[in-house]
C-alpha positions, 0 to 999 in steps of 0.5 A, a space after each residue: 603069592 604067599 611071599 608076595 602077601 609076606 612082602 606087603 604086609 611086611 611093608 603095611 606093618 612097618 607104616 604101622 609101626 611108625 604111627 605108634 612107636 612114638 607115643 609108645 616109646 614116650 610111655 616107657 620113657 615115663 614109666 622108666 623115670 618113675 621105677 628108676 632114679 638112679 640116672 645111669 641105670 635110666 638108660 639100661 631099663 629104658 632099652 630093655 623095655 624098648 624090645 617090647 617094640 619087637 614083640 607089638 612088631 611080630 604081633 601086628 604082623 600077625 594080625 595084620 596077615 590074617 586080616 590080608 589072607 581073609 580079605 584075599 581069601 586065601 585058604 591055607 594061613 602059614 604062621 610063617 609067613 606072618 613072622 615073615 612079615 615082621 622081620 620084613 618090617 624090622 628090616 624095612 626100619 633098620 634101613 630106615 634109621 640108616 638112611 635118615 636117623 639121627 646122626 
């Protein structure tokens, strides 16, 4: 039941993703132009601050999980599987860009 919930929430928090990486990654690319002007180094930062997508990933899996569990009323919440649903998530949009990123 546990790896089930992991599955599921893994799925809703890549859904998730999907809706805000967008508006996110405009944020950063803004904030980036501003800090730095040299074009060449532009690039470098812009994709350092792109892992903070990793982090708001496991963070809303997180939340997600434990909203899932007291809905479900599930009496024991296991932390692992919450990062277990995050890398589900990551790995469900790994295939994703494989599939249909841009090529």
């Amino acid at each position: 039941m546990i790896s089930a919930i992991a599955f599921f929430v893994g799925c809703l928090t890549f859904v998730l993703m999907m809706i805000i990486k967008i508006p996110i990654k405009k944020l950063i690319y803004v904030l980036v132009e501003h800090m730095v002007y040299d074009e060449d180094r532009q690039y470098i930062v812009y994709k350092r601050w792109n892992v903070l997508l990793l982090f708001l990933t496991m963070l809303i899996a997180a939340v997600c999980y434990c909203y899932v569990a007291v809905l479900l009323e599930v009496d024991h919440l296991k932390w692992c599987c919450s990062l277990k649903a995050g890398a589900i998530a990551i790995a469900l949009y790994a295939v994703y860009e494989q599939w249909f990123g841009e090529k």
